[in-house]
py3Dmol code that shows the C-alpha trace and the ligand (Angstrom):
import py3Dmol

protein = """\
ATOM      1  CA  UNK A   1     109.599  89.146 100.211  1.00  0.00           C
ATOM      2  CA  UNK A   2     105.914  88.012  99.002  1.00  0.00           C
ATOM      3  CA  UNK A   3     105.300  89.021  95.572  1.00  0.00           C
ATOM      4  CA  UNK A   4     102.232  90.384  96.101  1.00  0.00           C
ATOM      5  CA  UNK A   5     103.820  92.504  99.201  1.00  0.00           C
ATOM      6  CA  UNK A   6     106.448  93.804  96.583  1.00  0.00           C
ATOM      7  CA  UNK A   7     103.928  94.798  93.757  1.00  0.00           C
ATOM      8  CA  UNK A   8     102.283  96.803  96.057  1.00  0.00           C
ATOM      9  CA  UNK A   9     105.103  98.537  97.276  1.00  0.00           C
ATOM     10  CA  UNK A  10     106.624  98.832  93.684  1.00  0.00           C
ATOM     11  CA  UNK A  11     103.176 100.606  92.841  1.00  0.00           C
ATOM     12  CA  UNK A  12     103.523 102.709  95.406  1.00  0.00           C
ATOM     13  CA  UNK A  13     106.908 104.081  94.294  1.00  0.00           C
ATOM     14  CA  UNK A  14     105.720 104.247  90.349  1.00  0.00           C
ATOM     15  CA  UNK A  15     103.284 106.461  91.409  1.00  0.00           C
ATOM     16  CA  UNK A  16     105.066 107.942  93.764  1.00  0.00           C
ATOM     17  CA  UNK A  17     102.346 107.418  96.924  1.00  0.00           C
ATOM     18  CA  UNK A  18     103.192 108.049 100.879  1.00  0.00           C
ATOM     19  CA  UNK A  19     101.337 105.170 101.673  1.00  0.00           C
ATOM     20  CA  UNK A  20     104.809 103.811 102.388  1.00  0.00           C
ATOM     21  CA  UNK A  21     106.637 106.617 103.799  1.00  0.00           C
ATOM     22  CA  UNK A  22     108.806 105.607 106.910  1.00  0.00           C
ATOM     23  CA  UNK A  23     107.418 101.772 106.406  1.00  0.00           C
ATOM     24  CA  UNK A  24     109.676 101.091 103.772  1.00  0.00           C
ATOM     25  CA  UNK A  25     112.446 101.741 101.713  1.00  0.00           C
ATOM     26  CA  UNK A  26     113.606 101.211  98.133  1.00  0.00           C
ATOM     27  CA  UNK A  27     117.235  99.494  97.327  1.00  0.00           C
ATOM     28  CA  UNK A  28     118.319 100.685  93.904  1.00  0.00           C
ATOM     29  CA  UNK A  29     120.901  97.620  93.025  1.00  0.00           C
ATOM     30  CA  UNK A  30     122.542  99.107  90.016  1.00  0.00           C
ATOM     31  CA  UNK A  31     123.034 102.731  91.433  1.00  0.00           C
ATOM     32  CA  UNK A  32     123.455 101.028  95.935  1.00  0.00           C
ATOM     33  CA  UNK A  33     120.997 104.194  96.714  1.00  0.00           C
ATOM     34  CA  UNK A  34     118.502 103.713  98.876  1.00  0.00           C
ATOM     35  CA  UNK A  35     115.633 105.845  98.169  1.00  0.00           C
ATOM     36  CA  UNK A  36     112.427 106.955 100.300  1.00  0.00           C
ATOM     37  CA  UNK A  37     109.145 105.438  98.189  1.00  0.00           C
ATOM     38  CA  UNK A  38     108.088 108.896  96.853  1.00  0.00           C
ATOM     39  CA  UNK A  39     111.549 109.986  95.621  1.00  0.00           C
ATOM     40  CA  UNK A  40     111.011 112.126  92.649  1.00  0.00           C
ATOM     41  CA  UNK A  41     114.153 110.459  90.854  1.00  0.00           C
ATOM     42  CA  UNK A  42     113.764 108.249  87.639  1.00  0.00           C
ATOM     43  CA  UNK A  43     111.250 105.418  89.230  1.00  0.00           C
ATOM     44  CA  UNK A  44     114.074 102.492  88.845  1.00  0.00           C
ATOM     45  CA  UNK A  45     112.858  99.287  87.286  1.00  0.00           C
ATOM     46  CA  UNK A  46     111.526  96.432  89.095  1.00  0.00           C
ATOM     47  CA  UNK A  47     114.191  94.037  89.118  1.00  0.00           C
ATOM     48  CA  UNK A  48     116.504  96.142  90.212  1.00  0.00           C
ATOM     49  CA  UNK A  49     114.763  96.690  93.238  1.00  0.00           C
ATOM     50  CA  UNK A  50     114.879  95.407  97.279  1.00  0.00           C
ATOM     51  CA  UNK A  51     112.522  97.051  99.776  1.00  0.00           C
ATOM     52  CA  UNK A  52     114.355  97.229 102.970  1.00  0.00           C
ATOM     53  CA  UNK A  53     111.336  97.537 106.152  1.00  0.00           C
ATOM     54  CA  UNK A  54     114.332  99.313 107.675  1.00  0.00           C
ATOM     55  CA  UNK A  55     117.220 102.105 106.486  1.00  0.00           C
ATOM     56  CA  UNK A  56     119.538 100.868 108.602  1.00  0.00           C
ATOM     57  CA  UNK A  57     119.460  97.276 106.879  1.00  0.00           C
ATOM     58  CA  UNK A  58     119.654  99.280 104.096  1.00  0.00           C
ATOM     59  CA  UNK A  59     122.700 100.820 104.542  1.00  0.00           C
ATOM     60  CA  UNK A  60     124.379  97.647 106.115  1.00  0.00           C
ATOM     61  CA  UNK A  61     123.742  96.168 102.699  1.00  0.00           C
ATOM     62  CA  UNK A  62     125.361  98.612 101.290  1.00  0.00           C
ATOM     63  CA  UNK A  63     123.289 101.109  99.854  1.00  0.00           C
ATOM     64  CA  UNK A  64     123.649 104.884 100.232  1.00  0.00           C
ATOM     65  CA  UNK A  65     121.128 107.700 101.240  1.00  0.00           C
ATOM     66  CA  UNK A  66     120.033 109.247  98.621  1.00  0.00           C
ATOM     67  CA  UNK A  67     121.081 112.955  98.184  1.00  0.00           C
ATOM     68  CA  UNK A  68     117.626 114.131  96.668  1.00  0.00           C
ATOM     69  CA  UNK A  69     115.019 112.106  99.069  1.00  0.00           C
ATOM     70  CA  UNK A  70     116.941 112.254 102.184  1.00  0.00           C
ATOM     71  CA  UNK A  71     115.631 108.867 103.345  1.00  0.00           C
ATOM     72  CA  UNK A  72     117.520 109.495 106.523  1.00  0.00           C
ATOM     73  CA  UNK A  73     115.587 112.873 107.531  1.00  0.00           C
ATOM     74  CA  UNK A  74     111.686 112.212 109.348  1.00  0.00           C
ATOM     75  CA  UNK A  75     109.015 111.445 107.192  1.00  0.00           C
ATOM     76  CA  UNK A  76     105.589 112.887 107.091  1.00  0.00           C
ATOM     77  CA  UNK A  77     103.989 109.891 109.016  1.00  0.00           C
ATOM     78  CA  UNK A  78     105.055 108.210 112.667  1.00  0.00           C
ATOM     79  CA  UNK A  79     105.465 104.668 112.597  1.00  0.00           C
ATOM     80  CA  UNK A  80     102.558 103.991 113.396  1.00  0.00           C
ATOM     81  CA  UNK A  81     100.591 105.150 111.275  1.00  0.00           C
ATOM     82  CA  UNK A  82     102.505 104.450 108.212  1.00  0.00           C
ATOM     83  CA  UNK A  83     101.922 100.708 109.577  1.00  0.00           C
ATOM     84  CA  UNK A  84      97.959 101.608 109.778  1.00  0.00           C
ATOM     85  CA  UNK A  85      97.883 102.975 106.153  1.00  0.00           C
ATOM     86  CA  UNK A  86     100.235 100.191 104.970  1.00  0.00           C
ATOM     87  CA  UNK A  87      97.584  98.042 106.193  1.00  0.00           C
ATOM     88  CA  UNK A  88      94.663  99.331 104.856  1.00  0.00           C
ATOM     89  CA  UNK A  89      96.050  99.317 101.483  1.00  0.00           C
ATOM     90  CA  UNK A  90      96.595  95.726 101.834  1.00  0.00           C
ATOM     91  CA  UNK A  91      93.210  95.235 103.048  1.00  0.00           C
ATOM     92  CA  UNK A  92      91.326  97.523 100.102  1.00  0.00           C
ATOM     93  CA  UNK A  93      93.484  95.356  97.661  1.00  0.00           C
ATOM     94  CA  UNK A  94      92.644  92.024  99.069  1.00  0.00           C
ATOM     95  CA  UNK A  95      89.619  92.153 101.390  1.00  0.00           C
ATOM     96  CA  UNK A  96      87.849  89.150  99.413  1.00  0.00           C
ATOM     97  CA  UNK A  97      90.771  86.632 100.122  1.00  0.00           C
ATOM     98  CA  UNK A  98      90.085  86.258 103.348  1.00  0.00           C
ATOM     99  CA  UNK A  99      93.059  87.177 105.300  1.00  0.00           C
ATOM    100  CA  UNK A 100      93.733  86.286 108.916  1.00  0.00           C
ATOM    101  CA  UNK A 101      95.725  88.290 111.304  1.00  0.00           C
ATOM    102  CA  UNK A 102      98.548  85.789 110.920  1.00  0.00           C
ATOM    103  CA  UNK A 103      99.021  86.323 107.052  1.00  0.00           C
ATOM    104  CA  UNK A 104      98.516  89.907 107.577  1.00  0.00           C
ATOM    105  CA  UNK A 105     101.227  89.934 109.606  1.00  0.00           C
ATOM    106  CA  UNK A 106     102.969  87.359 107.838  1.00  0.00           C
ATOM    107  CA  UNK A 107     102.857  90.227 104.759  1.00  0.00           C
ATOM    108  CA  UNK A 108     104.252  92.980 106.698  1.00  0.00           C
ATOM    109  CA  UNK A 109     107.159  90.809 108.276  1.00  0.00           C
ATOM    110  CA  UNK A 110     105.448  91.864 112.039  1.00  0.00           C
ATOM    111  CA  UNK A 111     103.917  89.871 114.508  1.00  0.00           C
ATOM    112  CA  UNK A 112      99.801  89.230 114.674  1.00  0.00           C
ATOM    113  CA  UNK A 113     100.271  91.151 118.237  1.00  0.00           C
ATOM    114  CA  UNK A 114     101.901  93.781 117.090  1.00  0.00           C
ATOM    115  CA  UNK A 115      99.919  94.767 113.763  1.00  0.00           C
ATOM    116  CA  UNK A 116      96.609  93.866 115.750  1.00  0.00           C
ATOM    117  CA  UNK A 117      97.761  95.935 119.028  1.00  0.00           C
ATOM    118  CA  UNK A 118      99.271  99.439 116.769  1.00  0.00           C
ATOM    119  CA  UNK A 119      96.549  99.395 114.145  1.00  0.00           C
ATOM    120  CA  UNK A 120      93.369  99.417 117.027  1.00  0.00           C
ATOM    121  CA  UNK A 121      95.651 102.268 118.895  1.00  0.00           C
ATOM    122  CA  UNK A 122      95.383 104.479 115.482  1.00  0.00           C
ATOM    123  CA  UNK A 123      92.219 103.562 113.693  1.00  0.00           C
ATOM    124  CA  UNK A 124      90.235 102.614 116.806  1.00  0.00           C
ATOM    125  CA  UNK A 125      88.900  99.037 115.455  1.00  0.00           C
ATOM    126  CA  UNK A 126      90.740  96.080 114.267  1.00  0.00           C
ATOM    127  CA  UNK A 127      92.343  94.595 111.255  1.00  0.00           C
ATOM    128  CA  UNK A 128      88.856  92.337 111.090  1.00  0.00           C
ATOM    129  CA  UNK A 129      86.796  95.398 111.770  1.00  0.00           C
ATOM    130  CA  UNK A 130      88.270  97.285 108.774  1.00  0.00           C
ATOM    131  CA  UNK A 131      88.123  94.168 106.721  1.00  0.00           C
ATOM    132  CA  UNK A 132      84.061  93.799 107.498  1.00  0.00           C
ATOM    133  CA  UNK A 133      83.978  97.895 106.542  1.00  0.00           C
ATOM    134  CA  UNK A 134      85.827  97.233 103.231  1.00  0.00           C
ATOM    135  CA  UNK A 135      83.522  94.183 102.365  1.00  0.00           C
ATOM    136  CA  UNK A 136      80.415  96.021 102.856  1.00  0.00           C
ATOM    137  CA  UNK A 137      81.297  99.098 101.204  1.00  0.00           C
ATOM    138  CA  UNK A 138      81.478  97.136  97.712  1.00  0.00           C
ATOM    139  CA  UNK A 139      78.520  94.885  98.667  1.00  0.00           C
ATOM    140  CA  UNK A 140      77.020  97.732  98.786  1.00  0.00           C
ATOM    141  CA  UNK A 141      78.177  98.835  95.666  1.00  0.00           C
ATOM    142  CA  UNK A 142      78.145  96.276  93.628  1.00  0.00           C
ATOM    143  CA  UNK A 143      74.106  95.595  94.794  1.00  0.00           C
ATOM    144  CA  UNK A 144      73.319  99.466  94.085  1.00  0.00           C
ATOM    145  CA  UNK A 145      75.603  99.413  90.293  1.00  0.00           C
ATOM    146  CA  UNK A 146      75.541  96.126  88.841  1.00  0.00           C
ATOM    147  CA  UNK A 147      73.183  93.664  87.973  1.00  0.00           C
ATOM    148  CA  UNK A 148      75.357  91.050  89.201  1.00  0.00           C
ATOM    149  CA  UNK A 149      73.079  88.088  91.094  1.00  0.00           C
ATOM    150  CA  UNK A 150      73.621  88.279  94.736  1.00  0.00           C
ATOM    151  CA  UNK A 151      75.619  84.843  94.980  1.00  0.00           C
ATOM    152  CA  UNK A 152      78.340  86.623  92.654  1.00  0.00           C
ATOM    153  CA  UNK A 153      78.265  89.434  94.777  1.00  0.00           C
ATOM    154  CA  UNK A 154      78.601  87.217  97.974  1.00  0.00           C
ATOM    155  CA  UNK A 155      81.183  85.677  96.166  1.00  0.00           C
ATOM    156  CA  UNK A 156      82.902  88.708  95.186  1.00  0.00           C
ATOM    157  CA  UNK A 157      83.543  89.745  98.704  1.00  0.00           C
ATOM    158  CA  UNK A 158      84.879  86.945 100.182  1.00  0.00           C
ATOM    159  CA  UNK A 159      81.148  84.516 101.103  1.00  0.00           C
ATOM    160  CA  UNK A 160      81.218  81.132  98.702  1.00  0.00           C
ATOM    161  CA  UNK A 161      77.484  80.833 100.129  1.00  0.00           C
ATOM    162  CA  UNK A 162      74.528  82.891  99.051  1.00  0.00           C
ATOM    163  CA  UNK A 163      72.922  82.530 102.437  1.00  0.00           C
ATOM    164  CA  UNK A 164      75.778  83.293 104.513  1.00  0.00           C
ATOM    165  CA  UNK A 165      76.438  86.899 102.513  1.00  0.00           C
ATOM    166  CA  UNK A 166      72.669  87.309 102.855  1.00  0.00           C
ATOM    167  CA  UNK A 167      73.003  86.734 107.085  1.00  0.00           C
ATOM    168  CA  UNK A 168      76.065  88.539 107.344  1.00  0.00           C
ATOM    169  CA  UNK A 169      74.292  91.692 104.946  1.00  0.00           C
ATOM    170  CA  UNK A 170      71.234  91.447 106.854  1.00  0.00           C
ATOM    171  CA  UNK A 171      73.248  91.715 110.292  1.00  0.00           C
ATOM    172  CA  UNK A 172      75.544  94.570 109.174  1.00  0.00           C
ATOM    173  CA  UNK A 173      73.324  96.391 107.867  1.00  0.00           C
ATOM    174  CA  UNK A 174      69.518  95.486 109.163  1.00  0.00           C
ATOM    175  CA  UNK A 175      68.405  94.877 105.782  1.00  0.00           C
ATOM    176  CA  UNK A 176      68.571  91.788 103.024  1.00  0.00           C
ATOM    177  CA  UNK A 177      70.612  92.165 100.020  1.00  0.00           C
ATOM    178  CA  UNK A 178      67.670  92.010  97.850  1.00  0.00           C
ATOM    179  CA  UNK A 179      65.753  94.932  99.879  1.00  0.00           C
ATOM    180  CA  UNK A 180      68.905  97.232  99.624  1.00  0.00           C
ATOM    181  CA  UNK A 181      68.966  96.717  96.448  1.00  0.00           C
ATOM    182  CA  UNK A 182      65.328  97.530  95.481  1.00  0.00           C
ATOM    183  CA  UNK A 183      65.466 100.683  97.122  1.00  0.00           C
ATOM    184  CA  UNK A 184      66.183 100.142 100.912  1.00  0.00           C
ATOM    185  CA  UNK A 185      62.250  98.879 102.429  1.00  0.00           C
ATOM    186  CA  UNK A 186      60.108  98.630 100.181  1.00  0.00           C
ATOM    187  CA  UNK A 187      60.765  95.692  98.081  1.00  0.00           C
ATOM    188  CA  UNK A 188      59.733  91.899  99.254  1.00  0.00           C
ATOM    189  CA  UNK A 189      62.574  90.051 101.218  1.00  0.00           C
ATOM    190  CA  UNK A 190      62.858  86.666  99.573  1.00  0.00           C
ATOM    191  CA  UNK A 191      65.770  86.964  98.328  1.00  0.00           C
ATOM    192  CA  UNK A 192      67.196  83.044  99.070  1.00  0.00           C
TER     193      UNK A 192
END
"""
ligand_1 = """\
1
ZN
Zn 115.804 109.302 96.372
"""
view = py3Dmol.view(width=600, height=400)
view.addModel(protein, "pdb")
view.setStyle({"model": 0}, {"cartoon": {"style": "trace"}})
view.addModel(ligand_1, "xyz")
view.setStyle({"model": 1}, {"stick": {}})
view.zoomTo()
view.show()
């Protein structure tokens, strides 16, 4: 499993979020319990952990339902849109890295079709759609709370170039970086 898959997931169970309820499932080695994410039980530490995107290959490796969690009872969330939130949250965490479809999927162990086809059905707009909406929220941000230039702002969500943040802003949003920044209008647009 990608590392950066599995600190994710092992977040999620620390803190003991649904994000991951029904998506995945937590191998305990030294106890063979499998575990929903959320289980209220001692959090087990890392290395003693295996996610399993299934129970059953969970329990064919060995591992037994835990009596508390009752990872064999329905969760909370359909299939679906556990695989909608599980994106998101990989999205939210890594939206200035650029990520195609194929690593996307590549991170959930699905294929491009699949993740592309379920997540429009739920949230109504794509993967790329949701990555644009993640990328302009902290433009936004970062132009209305920090005096960062707008090249390190570009930068920070995922444009090397000035100029192409600035064309992509302007489009999204019908105003220049610069202009949002001074105050949406009003202020001169020369910001190149
Ligand atoms: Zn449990």
């Amino acid at each position: 499993m990608d590392q950066k898959l599995f600190d994710l997931l092992y977040a999620a169970v620390v803190n003991r979020e649904s994000t991951y309820e029904g998506v995945y499932y937590t191998g305990v080695k030294t106890t063979k319990i499998v575990c929903r994410p959320t289980c209220r039980a001692k959090t087990p530490k890392a290395m003693n952990v295996t996610f399993y995107s299934t129970l059953e290959d969970a329990l064919q490796a060995g591992f037994r339902p835990c009596k508390r969690c009752k990872p064999e009872a329905n969760g909370a969330l359909g299939p679906d849109a556990a695989l909608a939130a599980q994106v998101d949250t990989i999205i939210e965490t890594q939206y200035k890295d650029k990520l195609t479809l194929s690593q996307l999927a590549a991170l959930l162990a699905i294929s491009p079709y699949h993740l592309q086809r379920t997540y429009k059905r739920v949230r109504g707009y794509s993967p790329a759609e949701k990555t644009e909406l993640v990328r302009l929220k902290h433009a936004q941000r970062f132009l209305l709370e920090s005096n960062a230039t707008i090249a390190e702002i570009g930068e920070a969500v995922g444009y090397g170039s000035p100029s192409h943040f600035a064309a992509w802003f302007s489009n999204r949003t019908g105003i220049s970086p610069t202009a949002y920044r001074n105050g949406q209008g009003g202020g001169d647009e020369s910001d190149e």
